[in-house]
C-alpha positions in Angstrom: -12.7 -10.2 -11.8 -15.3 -10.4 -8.8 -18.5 -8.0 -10.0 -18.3 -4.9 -7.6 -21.8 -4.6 -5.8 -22.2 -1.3 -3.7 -22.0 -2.0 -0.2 -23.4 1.2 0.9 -26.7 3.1 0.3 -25.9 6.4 -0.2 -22.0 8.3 0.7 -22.0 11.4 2.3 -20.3 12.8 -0.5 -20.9 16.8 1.3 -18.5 15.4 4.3 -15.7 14.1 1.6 -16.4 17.6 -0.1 -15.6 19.6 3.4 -12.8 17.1 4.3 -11.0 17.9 0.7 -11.2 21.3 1.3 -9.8 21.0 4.8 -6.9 19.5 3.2 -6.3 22.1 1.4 -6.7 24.6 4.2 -4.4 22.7 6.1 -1.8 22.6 3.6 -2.6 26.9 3.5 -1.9 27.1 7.1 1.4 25.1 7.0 4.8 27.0 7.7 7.5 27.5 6.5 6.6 26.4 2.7 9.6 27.3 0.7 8.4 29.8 -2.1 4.6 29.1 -1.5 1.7 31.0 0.3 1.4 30.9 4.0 -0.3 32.8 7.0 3.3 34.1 7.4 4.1 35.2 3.7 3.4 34.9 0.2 6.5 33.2 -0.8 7.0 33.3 -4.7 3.5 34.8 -5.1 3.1 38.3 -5.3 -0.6 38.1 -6.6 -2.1 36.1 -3.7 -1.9 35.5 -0.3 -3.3 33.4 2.9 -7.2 35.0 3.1 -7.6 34.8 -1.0 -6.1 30.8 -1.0 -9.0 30.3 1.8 -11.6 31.6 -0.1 -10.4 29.5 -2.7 -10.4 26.4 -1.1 -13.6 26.9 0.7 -15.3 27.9 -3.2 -14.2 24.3 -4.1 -15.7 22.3 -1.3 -19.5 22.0 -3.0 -17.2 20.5 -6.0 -14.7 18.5 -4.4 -18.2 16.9 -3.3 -19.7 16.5 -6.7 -16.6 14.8 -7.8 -17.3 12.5 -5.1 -20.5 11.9 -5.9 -19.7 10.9 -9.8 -16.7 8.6 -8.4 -19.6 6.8 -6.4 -22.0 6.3 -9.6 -19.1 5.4 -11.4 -18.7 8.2 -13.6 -16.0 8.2 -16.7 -13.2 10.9 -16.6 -15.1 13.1 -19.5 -17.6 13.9 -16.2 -15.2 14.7 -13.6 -13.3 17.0 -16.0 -16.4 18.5 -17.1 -17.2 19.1 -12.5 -13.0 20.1 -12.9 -13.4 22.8 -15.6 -16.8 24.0 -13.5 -14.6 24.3 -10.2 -11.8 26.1 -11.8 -14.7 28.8 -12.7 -15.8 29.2 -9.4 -11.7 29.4 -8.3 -11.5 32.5 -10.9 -14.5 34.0 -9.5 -13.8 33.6 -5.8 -10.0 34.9 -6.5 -10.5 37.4 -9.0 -9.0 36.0 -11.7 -6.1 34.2 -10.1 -5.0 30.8 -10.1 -4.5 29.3 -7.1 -5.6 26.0 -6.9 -5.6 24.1 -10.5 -3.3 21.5 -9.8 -5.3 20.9 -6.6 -8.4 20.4 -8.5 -7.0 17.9 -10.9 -5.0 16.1 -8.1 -7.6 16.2 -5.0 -11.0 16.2 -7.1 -9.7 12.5 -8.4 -9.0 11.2 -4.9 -12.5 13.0 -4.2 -13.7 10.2 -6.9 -12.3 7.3 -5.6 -13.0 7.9 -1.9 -16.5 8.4 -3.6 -16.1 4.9 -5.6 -14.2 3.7 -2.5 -17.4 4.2 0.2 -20.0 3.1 -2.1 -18.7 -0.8 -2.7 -17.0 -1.1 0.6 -13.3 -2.0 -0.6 -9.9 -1.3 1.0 -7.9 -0.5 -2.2 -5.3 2.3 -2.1 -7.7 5.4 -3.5 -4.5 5.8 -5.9 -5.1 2.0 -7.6 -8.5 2.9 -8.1 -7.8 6.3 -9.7 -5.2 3.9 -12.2 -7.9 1.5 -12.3 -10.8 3.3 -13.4 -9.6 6.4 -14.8 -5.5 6.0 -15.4 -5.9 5.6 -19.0 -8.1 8.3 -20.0 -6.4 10.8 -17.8 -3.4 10.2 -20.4 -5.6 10.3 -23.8 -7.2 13.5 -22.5 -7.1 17.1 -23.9 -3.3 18.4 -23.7 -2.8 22.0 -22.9 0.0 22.9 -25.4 1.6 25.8 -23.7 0.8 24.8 -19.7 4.1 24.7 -17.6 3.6 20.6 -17.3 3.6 20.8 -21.2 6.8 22.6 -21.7 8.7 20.6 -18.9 7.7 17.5 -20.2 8.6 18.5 -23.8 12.1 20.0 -22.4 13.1 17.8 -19.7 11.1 14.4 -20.1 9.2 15.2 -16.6 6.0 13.2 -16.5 4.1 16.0 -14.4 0.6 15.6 -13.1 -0.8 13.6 -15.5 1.9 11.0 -15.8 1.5 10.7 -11.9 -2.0 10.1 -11.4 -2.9 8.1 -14.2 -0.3 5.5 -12.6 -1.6 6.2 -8.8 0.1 8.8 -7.8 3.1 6.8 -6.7 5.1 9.4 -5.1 2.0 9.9 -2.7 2.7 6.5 -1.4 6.2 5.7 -1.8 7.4 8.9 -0.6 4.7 11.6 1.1 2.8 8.9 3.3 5.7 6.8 4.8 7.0 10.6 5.5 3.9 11.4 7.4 3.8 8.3 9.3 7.6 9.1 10.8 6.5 12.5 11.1 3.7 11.7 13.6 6.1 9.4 14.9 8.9 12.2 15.7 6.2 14.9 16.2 2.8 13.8 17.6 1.3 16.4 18.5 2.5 19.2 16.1 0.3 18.9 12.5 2.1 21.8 11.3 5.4 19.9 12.1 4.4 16.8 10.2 2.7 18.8 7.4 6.8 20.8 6.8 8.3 16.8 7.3 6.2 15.7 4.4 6.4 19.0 2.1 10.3 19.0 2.2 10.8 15.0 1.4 8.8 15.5 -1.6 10.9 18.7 -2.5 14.4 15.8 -2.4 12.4 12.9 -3.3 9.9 14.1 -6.6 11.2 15.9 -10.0 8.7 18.9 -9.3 7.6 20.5 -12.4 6.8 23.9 -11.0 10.4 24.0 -9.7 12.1 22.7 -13.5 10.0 25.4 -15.1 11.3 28.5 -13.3 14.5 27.3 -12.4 15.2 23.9 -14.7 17.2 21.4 -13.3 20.1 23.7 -11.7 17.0 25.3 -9.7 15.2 22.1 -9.3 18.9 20.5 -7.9 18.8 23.8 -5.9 16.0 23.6 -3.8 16.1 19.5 -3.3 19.7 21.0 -1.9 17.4 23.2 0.2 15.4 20.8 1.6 18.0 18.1 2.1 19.7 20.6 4.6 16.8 21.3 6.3 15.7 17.5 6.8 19.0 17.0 7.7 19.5 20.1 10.0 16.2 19.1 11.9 15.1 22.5 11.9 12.3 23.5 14.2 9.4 24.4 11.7 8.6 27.7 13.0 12.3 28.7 14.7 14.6 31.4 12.7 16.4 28.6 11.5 13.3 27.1 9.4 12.6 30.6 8.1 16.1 31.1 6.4 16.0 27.9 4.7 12.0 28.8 3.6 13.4 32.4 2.1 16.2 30.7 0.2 14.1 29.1 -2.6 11.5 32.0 -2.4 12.4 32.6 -6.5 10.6 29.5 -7.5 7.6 27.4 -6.2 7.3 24.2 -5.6 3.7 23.7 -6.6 3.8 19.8 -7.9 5.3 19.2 -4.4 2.9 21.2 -2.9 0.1 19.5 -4.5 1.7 15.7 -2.6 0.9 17.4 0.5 -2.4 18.3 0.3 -2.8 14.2 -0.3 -1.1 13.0 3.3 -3.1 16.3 4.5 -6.2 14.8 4.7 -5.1 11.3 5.7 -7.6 11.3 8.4 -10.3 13.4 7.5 -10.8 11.6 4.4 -11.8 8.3 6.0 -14.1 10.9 7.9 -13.0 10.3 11.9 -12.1 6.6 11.4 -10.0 5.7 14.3 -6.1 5.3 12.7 -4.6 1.9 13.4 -0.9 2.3 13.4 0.3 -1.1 13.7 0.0 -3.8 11.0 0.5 -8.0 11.8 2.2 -9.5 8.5 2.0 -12.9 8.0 4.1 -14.9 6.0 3.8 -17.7 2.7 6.1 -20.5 2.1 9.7 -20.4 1.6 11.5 -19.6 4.8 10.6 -22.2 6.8 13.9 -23.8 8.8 14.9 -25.5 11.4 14.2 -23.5 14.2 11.4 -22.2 13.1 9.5 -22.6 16.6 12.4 -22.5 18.9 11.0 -18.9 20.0 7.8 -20.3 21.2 8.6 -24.0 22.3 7.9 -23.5 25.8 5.4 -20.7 25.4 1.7 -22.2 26.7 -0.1 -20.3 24.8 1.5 -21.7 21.7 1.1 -25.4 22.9 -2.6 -26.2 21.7 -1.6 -24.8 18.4 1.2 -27.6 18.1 -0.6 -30.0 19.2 -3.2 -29.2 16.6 -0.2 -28.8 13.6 1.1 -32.8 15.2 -2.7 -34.1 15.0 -2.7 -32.7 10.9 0.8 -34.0 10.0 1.3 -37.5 12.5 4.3 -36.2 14.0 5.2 -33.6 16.7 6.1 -30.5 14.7 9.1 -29.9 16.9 10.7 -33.0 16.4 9.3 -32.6 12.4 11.2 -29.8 11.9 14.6 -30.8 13.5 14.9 -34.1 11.5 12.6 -34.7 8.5 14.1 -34.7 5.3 14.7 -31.6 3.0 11.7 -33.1 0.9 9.0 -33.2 3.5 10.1 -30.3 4.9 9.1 -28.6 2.0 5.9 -30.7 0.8 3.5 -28.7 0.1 1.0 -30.3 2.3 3.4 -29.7 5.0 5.2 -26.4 4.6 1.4 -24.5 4.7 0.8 -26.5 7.9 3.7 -25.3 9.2 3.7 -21.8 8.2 0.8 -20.9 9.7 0.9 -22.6 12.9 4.0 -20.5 13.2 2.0 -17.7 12.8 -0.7 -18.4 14.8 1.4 -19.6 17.7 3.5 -15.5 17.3 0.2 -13.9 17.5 -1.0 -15.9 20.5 2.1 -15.2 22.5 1.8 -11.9 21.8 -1.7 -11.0 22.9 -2.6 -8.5 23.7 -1.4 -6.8 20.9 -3.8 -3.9 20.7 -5.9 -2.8 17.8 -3.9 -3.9 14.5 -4.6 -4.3 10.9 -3.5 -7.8 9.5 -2.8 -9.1 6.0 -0.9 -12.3 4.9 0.9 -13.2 2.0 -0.4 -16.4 0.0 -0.5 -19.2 2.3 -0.2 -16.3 5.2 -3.8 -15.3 4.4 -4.9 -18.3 6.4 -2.7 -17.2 9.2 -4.2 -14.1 9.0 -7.9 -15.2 8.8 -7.4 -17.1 11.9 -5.3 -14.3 13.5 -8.6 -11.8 13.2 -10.9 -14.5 14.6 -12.6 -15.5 11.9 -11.7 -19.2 12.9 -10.3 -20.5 15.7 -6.8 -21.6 15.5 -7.8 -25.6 15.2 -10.0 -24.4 12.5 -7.7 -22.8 10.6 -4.8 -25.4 10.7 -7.5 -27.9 9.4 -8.4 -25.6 6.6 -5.5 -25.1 5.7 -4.6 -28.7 5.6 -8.0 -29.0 3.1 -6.2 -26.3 1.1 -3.1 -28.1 0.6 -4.8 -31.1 -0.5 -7.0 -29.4 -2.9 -3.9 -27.5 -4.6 -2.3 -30.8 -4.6 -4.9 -32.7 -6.5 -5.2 -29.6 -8.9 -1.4 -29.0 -9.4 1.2 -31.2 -11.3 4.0 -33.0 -9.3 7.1 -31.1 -10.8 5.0 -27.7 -10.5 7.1 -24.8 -8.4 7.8 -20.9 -7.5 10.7 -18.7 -9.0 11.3 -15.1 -8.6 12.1 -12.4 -10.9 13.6 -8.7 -9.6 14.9 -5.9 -11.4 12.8 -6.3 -14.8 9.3 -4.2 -15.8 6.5 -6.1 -15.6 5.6 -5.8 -19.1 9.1 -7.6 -19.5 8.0 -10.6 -17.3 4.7 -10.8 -18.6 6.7 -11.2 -22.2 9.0 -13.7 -20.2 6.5 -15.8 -18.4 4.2 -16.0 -21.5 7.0 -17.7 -23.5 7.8 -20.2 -21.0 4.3 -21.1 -20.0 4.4 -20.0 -16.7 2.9 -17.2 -14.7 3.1 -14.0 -12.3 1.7 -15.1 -9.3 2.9 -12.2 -7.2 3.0 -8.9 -7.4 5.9 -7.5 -5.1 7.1 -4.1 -4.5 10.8 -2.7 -6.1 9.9 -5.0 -9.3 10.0 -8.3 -7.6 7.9 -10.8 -9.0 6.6 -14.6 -7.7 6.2 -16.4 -10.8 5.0 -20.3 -11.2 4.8 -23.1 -13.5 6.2 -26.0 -14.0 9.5 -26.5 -11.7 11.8 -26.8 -15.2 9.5 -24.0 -17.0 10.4 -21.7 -13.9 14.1 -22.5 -14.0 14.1 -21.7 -17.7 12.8 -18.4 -17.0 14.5 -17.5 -14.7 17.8 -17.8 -16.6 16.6 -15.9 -19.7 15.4 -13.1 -17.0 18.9 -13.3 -15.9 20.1 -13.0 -19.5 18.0 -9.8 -20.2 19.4 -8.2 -17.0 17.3 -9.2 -14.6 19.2 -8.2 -11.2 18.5 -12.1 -9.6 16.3 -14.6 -10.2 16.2 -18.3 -9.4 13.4 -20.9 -8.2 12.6 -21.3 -4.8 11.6 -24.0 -2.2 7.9 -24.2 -3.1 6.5 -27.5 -4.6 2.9 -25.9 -6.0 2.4 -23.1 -8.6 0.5 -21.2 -5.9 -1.7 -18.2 -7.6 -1.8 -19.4 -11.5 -4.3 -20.7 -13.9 -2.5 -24.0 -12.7 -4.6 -24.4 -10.0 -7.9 -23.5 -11.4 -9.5 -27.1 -10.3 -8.4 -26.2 -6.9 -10.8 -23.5 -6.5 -14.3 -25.1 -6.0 -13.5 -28.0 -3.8 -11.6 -25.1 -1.3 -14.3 -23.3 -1.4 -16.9 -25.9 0.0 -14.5 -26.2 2.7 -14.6 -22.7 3.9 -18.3 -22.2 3.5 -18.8 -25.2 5.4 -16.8 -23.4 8.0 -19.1 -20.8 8.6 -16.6 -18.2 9.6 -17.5 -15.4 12.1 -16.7 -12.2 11.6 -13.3 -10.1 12.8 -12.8 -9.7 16.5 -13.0 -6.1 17.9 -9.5 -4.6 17.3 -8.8 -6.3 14.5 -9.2 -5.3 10.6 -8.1 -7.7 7.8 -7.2 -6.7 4.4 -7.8 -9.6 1.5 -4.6 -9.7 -0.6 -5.9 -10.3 -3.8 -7.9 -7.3 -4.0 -6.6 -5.0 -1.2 -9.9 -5.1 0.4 -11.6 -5.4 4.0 -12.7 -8.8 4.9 -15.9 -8.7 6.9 -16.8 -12.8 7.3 -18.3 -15.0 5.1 -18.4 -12.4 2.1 -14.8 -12.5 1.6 -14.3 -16.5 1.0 -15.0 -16.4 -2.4 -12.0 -13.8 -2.7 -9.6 -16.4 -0.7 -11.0 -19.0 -2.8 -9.9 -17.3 -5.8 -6.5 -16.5 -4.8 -5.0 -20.1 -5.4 -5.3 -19.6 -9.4 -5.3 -15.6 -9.3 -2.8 -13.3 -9.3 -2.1 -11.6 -5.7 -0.9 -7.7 -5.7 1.0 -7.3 -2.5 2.6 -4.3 -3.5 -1.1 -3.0 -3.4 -1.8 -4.2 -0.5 1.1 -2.6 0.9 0.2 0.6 -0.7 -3.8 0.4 1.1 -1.8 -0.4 4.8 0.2 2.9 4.2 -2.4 4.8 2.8 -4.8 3.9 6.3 -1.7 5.4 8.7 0.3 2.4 9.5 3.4 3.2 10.4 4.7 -0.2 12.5 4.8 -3.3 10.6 5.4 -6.6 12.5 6.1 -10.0 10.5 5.0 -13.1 11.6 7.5 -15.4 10.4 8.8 -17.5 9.4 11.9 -15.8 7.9 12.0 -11.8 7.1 11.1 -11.9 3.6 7.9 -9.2 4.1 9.7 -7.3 6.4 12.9 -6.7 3.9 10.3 -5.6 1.2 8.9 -3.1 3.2 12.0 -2.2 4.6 13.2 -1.6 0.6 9.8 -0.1 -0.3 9.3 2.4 2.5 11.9 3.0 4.7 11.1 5.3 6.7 8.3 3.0 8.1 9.2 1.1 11.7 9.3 -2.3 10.5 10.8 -5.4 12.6 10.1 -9.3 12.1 9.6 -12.1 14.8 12.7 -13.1 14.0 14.7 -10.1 14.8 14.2 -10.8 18.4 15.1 -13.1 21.0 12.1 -13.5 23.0 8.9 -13.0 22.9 9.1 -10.0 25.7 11.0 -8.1 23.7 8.7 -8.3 20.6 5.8 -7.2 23.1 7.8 -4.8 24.2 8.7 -3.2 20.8 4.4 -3.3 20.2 4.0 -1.5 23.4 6.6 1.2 22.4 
């Protein structure tokens, strides 16, 4: 692992403080909140109200801060629960005695920390990864509260509850309450309050909230997902009559573990502190789908022409006439199938211009695409390194070396798998799908003993080089002398690119030693997923070729806008769809 080195001086850890407590300000103010305080009503809560949750949240803001500030120096979890159990304090004092904001403290003060971590070395990783990262495994040998509600759920229903959720990055902040937000402010532009209710009642259907099985168990807990089901469904106008029968009809209980997923989504913006949000996100793809017609959709484009005569200069041959009548085996050379892949990416993005501001990430071979796509080389450039990347995985790899797939297994399960047959995970995928590599037998073999321990499919695939494993190690060094010799620039305006091995933001030349190390590392694209959400994308383009990326984000989050190249017919209706 790359050493971290901190990018940034000193964070302005007061403005993370004051953007927490907005957050939680914001969710105060949101209406209707079925059985929680609002500006309208107390819900379930007939010892607080609106003005006393205010005071609250504004009593947390100078600790909120401080938790930032120890997630920037690195601080262990035994220091932010000691700032925790010091913010609870001042809650008790600024309330009275009352509790309203506990959960919050545990849940917001460790995003506090990571967007503290986050600022001071400069990376793009979801703020949720980093909490796992850094903190996951203490926050689950920590001090237990025997008699707290998450306690007693967890002993009576098998409910993970807080802890459970952020030790493993709070997942149901990124599969569930941010892909809701993003078609919320899709629906609903300009109404906050309309996209904060959107959120609040697809985490009511979507998360076993542990408030809700305490008071009510799972009858009441099947009860008010009911509830909120209808009132997705219905489309109910958050503040019309309609809205506030549906809030007074789970008034008895309160869904406070729901409740504490929206004050995440809340601050979306504020806590990347007035960054401009970049809805749109350019996916470019690996190897595997390459076919046929691969190019047809650009064949008389001219702004794709000096990118295919580029691609013919690499491979000898006109890539048109390549593609319609070379054999299945040179098709799928490795030396030709990168070549190919991202000229048909580069040639998409250049027929598209101009696209607008967009982040842009690739998968494996895609992160050249992608590189090239955000101007860090010129097109010619990056067809010719990628050409020198081919050559140096080829030298490195064996000849019978190859990519399976595994879905539908835990990863501790393919880890045991890929271990016994000497192979690999290469990828990380979203929905338990795992890229795995090794020798082309080895792969095969594990693929059928996947199948054998229920595995939901898995089989090799058309890739001739154990992209992303130790397997590859001696590729490393010579590709790297290649791209430093390069010189690349850094990204154009408009365009942000986020490294796939580690999720973060790739500036220029700081980031080669990352793209270098991705031909023998392991790549985490469900992370990198996870940091695209977590910025506000909400419209996902692939590049092609094929719709592989596009399917696992369609799987993954699907209430995202998500098309691929090859949906369309022309290149005017993709442009179209981007201007939408």
């Amino acid at each position: 692992m790359t050493a971290l080195v901190a990018s940034t001086p000193a964070v302005d850890t007061d403005a993370i403080g004051h953007a927490a407590a907005l957050c939680l300000r914001r969710e105060i103010a949101t209406y209707p909140k079925p059985g929680l305080v609002s500006p309208v009503d107390p819900g379930a809560h007939d010892d607080m109200n609106a003005a006393m949750m205010n005071r609250s949240a504004d009593a947390l803001a100078p600790y909120l801060a401080a938790l930032a500030q120890a997630g920037a120096a690195g601080a262990g979890m035994d220091r932010l629960r000691a700032i925790g159990i010091a913010a609870e304090a001042a809650m008790m004092v600024a309330t009275g005695g009352v509790n309203t904001h506990r959960g919050a403290i545990f849940g917001m003060g460790l995003l506090c920390a990571a967007t503290g971590f986050r600022a001071r070395y400069g990376i793009a990783a979801p703020l949720g990864t980093i909490v796992a990262q850094h903190w996951g495994a203490e926050i689950l040998r920590g001090p237990v509260a025997l008699h707290s509600h998450g306690t007693t759920v967890a002993r009576r229903h098998a409910a993970g509850g807080a802890r459970a959720e952020a030790a493993a990055g709070f997942p149901a902040l990124y599969a569930t309450a941010l892909p809701a937000l993003a078609t919320a402010r899709r629906l609903r532009p300009d109404d906050q309050n309309a996209q904060a209710v959107q959120v609040l009642m697809t985490l009511i259907v979507g998360v076993a909230d542990t408030n809700l099985l305490y008071r009510g168990g799972p009858a009441g807990l099947a009860f008010a997902q009911d509830d909120a089901r209808a009132f997705l469904t219905a489309g109910a106008s958050p503040r019309g009559t309609g809205a506030r029968a549906r809030s007074r009809s789970t008034t008895a209980s309160s869904p406070g573990g729901s409740v504490r997923g929206l004050c995440g989504p809340a601050g979306d913006d504020v806590l990347r502190r007035g960054a401009r949000r970049v809805t749109l996100a350019l996916l470019c793809s690996g190897q595997g789908r390459q076919d046929r017609a691969m190019f047809d959709l650009f064949v008389d484009e001219p702004a794709a022409a000096p990118i295919f005569a580029e691609a013919a200069a690499i491979l000898g041959q006109d890539v048109h006439h390549l593609v319609r009548t070379a054999a299945d085996d040179r098709l799928h050379a490795n030396a030709t199938n990168q070549i190919l892949c991202v000229a048909r990416g580069l040639a998409a993005a250049a027929c598209l211009e101009p696209i607008g501001p967009a982040l842009v990430a690739g998968y494996s071979v895609g992160e050249m695409t992608a590189w090239g796509i955000a101007g860090l080389w010129s097109p010619a450039a990056t067809l010719r390194l990628t050409a020198a990347r081919a050559a140096a995985m080829d030298a490195a790899g064996g000849a019978e070396d190859g990519l399976g797939f595994v879905r539908g297994l835990p990863r501790a399960a393919v880890e045991a798998l890929v271990a016994r047959f000497d192979c690999s995970i290469a990828i990380v995928n979203p929905g338990l799908l795992f890229v795995i590599g090794g020798t082309r037998a080895q792969v095969a073999a594990c693929c059928d003993a996947a199948l054998s321990q229920g595995a939901a499919t898995a089989r090799p695939i058309a890739v001739r080089v154990a992209s992303h494993t130790r397997r590859l190690s001696a590729a490393v060094a010579p590709f790297q002398a290649a791209l430093l010799e390069a010189q690349p620039a850094r990204p154009v305006r408009g365009r942000t690119l986020i490294g796939a091995t580690d999720a973060t933001i790739v500036r220029g030349a700081a980031g080669i030693a990352g793209l270098a190390a991705q031909l023998d590392t392991t790549i985490d694209w469900a992370a990198t997923l996870e940091a695209l959400v977590e910025r506000g994308v909400d419209r996902l383009l692939e590049l092609g070729p094929g719709t592989a990326l596009a399917d696992m984000v369609r799987a993954a989050y699907p209430t995202l806008d998500v098309r691929a190249v090859d949906d369309f017919r022309s290149p005017a209706g993709i442009t179209a769809w981007i201007a939408r």
